[in-house]
ZAMARGU-4260 file (C-alpha; in steps of 0.2 Angstrom, whole numbers, plus 5000, padded with zeros to 4 digits):
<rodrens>
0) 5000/5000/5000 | 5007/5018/4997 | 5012/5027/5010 | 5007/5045/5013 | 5019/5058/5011
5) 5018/5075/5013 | 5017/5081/4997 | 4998/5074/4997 | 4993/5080/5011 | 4995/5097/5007
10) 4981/5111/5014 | 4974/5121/4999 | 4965/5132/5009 | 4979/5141/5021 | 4990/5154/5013
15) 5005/5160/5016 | 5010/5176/5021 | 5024/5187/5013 | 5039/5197/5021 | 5030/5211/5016
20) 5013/5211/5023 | 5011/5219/5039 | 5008/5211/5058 | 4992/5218/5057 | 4986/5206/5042
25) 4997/5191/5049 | 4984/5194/5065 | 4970/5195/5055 | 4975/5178/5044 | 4979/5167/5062
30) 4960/5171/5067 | 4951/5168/5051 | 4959/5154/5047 | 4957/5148/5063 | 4977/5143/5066
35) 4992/5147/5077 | 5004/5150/5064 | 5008/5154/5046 | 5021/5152/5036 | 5031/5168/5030
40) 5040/5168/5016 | 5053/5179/5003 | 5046/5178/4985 | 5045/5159/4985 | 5056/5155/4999
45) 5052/5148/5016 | 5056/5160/5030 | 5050/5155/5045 | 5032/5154/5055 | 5024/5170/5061
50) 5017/5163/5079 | 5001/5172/5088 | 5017/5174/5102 | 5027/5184/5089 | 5012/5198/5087
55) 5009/5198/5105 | 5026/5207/5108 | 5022/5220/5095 | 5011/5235/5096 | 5010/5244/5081
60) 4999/5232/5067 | 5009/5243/5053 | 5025/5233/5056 | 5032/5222/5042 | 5033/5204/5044
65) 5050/5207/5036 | 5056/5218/5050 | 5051/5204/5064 | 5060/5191/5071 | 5053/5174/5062
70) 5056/5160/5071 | 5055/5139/5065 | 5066/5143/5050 | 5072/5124/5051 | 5055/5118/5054
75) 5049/5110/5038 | 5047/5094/5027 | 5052/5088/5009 | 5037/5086/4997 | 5043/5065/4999
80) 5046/5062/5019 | 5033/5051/5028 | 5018/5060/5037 | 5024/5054/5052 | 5039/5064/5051
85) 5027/5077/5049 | 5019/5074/5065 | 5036/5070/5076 | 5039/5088/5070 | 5025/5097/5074
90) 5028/5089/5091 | 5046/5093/5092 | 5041/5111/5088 | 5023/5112/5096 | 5016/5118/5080
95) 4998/5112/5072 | 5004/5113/5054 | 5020/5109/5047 | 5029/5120/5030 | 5032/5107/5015
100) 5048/5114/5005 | 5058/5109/4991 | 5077/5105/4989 | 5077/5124/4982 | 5069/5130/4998
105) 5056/5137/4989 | 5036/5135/4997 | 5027/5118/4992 | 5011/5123/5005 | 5007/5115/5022
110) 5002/5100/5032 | 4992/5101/5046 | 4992/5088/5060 | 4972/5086/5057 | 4974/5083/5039
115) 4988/5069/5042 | 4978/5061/5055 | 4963/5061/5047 | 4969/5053/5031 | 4978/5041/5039
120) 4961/5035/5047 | 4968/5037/5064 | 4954/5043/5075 | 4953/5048/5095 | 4937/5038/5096
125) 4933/5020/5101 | 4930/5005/5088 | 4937/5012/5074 | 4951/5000/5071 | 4969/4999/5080
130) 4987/5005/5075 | 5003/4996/5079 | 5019/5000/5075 | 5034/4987/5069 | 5052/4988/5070
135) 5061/4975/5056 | 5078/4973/5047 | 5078/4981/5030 | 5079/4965/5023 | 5066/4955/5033
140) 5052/4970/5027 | 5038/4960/5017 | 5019/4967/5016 | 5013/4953/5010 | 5018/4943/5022
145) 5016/4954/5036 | 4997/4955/5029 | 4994/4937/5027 | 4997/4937/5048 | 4988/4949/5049
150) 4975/4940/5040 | 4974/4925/5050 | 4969/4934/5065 | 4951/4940/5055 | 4957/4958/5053
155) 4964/4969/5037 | 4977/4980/5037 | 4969/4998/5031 | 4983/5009/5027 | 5003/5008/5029
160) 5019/5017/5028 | 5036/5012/5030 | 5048/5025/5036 | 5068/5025/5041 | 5070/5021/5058
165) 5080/5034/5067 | 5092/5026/5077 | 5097/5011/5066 | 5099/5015/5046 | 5099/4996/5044
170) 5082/4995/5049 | 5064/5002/5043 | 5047/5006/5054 | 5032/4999/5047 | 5015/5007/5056
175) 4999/4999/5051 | 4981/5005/5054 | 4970/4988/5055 | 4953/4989/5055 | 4950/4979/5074
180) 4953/4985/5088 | 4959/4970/5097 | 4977/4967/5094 | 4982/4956/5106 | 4981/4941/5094
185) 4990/4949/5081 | 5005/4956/5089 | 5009/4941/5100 | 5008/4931/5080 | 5018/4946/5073
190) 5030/4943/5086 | 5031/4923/5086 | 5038/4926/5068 | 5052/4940/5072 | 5043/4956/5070
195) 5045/4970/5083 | 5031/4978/5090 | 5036/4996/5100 | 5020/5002/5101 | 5002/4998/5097
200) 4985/5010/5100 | 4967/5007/5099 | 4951/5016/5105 | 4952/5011/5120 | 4968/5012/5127
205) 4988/5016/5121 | 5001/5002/5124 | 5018/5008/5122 | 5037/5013/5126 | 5039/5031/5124
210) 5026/5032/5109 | 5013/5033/5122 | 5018/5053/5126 | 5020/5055/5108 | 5000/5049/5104
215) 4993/5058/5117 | 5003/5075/5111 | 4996/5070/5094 | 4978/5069/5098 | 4979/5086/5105
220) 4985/5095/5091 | 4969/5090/5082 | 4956/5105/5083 | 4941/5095/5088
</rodrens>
């Protein structure tokens, strides 16, 4: 199954803003369009994130954005990473959408953490399916088979991404979204045949390692 990256997950519907309109305007932008930050950017290039704490410490609405200090100028994506480096980000920088940039710098659009979460199907409600996550060698990484276990336990793998694993370039991270929420079966098969399971979530509750703090943080970004 394709994974999702960021370059199609991008929100149509927030603009950015330009070095040369005014703190009055960026204040005006945050409320209509109902966010805590917008991108800023010279001609086509990525700046930074214009934050509602950045406007707060100005007075005069007729300042330039170009005469502000911008901050998050390293927070941003490539149009091909994973959406869950979208979301590690957004948490690393306690930001509710994330700017997608080219290798030229120049401004693809944004992802916000609502849009990613929603199109993977992962919901904060109970009974709508589970999540695990897997560890694997590079080499060991088969969907099919993963899925034919899967399988066996009456359940269907909905959506998956691979990504890189951070800590060991030899190995990926495989996260599924199943559509059961009882993965107690399937993780203890998964795991009889060699697979890694750090994390797994459902609607009722999150099983983890660290991954548990980084769901929770997730679920609050969402604007619900």
């Amino acid at each position: 199954m394709p994974a999702l990256l960021a370059e199609d997950l991008l929100n149509e519907m927030i603009p950015p803003l330009k070095g040369t309109d005014s703190a009055g305007k960026a204040a005006r932008w945050l409320d209509e369009f109902h966010v805590a930050q917008l991108p800023v950017l010279d001609n086509r290039v990525y700046r930074g994130l214009v934050t509602e704490a950045d406007l707060a410490d100005f007075d005069n609405p007729e300042a330039l954005l170009s005469e502000l200090p911008i901050g998050y100028a390293e927070a941003f994506v490539r149009p091909d990473q994973h959406f869950y480096r979208v979301m590690e980000l957004a948490i690393e920088n306690k930001i509710q959408l994330v700017p997608v940039v080219d290798e030229r710098h120049e401004y693809a659009g944004v992802v916000t953490i609502a849009d990613a979460l929603a199109a993977f199907g992962q919901q904060p409600a109970g009974g709508q399916g589970g999540i695990i996550v897997l560890t694997m060698e590079e080499r060991d990484y088969s969907l099919t088979q993963i899925s034919r276990y899967v399988e066996e336990n009456n359940a269907k793998i909905v959506s998956a991404l691979v990504a890189q694993d951070e800590v060991d370039p030899y190995r990926i991270r495989l996260t599924l979204k199943l559509n059961t929420d009882n993965l107690a079966r399937i993780t203890a098969t998964l795991e009889r045949f060699g697979y890694v399971v750090t994390a797994q979530f459902n609607g009722n509750a999150v099983a983890s390692e660290d991954e548990q703090e980084r769901y929770d943080a997730l679920l609050r970004y969402l604007n619900v």
